[in-house]
N, C-alpha and C positions, 0 to 999 in steps of 0.2 A: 660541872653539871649541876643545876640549880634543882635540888630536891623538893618535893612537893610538903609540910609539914606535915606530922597527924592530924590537927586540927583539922587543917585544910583538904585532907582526907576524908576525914569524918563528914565535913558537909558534902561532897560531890558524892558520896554511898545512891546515892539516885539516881546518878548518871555517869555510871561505873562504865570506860571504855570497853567495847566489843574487842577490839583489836590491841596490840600494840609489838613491841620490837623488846627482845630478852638481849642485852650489850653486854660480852662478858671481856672482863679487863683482867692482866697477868699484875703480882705483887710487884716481880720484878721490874714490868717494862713501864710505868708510869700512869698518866692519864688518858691518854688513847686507847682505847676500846680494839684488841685483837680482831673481833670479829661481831658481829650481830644478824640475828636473824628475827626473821615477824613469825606471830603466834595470834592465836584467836584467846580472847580472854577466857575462862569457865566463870572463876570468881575474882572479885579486888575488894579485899577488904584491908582495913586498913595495919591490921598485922600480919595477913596472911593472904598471898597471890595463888592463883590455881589456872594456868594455861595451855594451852594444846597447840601442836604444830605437826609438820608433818619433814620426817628425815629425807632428805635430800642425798645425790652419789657419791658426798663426801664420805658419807661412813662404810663404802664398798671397803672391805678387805683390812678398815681399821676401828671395827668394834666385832668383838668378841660376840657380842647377842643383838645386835641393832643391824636393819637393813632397807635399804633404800627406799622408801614408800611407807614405810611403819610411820604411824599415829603415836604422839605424846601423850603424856598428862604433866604438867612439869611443877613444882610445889615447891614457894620459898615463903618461908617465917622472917619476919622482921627480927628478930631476937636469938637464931639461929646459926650455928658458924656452918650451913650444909644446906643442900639441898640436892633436890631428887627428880631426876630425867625417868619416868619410866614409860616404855615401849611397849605396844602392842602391832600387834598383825592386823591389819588395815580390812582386812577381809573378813576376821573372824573376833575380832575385839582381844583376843588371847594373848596371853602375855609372853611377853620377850624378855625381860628382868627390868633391872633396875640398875640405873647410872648415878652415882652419889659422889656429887661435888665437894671436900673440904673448901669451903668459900668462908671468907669474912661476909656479913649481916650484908643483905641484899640491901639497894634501897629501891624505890620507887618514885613513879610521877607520871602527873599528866598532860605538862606542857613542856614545852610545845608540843610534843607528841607523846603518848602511854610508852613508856619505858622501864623495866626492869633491870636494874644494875647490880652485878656483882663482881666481888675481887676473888679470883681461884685461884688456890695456893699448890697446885700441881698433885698433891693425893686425890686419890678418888679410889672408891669402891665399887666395882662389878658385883651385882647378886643375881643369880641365876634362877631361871626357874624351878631349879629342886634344893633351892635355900642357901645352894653354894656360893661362898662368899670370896671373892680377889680383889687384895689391895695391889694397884698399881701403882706406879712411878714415886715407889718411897723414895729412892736412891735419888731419881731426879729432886724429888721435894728437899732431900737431904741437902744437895749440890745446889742447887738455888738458894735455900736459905741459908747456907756461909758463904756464896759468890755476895750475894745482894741485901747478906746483913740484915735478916730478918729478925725484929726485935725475940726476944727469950720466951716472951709471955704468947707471941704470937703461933711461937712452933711448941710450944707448950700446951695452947689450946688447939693447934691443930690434929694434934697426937690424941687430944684429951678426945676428941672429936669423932675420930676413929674408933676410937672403943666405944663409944656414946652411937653409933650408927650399927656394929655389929651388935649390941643389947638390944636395938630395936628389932633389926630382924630379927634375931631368935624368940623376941616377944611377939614375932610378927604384931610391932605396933604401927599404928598407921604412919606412912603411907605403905608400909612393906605387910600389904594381903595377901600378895600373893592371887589376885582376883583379877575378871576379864574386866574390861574398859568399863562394859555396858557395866556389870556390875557394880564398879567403881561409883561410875558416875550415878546409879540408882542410890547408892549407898549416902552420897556427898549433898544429893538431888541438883544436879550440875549436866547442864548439857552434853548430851552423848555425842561426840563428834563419828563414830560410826554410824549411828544414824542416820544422820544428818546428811554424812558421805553415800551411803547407800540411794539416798532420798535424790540426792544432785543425780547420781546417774538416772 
């Protein structure tokens, strides 16, 4: 996948896509892309992406705080081994928690089409609405990375990563506010996608 530079970032900041597709790839399983879905852009700047989508019936019965119809906000740092799915209730902006990727550094681009790409290394965090925190699928992360030889430095910082994501929430530092969408987005000054939604019907 042919990434877009910073430079060449920096000049298209004027004609930042509306739209584009979030591709997320396994450490283990190579260059083919798992799975991807499309998302409405908020912000593209060129360290830092912010975009909205909306969860589909995959997540019936396999997220813990996510449901069918909920509204994103989804936030990846170019300089970051993480990133953060957080949900809200489509009706009410109100939040549903927070979904936290251990991912290596996302990258970005705009051709041929706006894409967001990242590699996820099987951890992730659940954080609740009342600040409660579950790490998932360590054992799996474990078993992946001695099946498939994941280098020392990289399950080193993905652990490192871990502790680096529960310090935020207890600082509740951003993005972990703990706040409704509307809020959010007043906050970011970033298009409310509830509104927006309210406004179509």
């Amino acid at each position: 996948m042919r990434m877009v530079s910073e430079g060449r970032h920096q000049k298209i900041l004027g004609t930042a896509p509306t739209e584009a597709r979030v591709a997320l790839y396994h450490a283990r399983s190579g260059d083919r892309p798992r799975f991807s879905y499309p998302v409405r852009v908020l912000r593209w700047r060129p360290c830092h992406v912010i975009v909205s989508g909306v969860f589909g019936p995959e997540v019936e019965g396999r997220s813990p705080i996510f449901r069918p119809g909920d509204l994103t906000a989804e936030f990846f740092w170019r300089d970051r081994w993480w990133n953060v799915i957080a949900g809200y209730d489509a009706a009410s902006g109100g939040l549903r928690g927070y979904y936290c990727n251990v991912a290596k550094t996302p990258r970005w681009q705009t051709a041929p089409e706006p894409t967001i790409a990242y590699t996820d290394l099987d951890l992730d965090l659940v954080i609740f609405p009342d600040g409660r925190v579950e790490l998932h699928d360590e054992d799996e992360f474990a078993d992946y990375a001695a099946r498939h030889h994941y280098p020392p430095r990289v399950v080193e910082r993905a652990r490192r990563t871990v502790d680096e994501l529960r310090e935020r929430v207890t600082r509740r530092a951003h993005p972990f506010r703990f706040e409704s969408l509307p809020a959010l987005c007043d906050r970011l000054h970033v298009p409310d996608p509830t509104a927006e939604m309210h406004h179509a019907q």
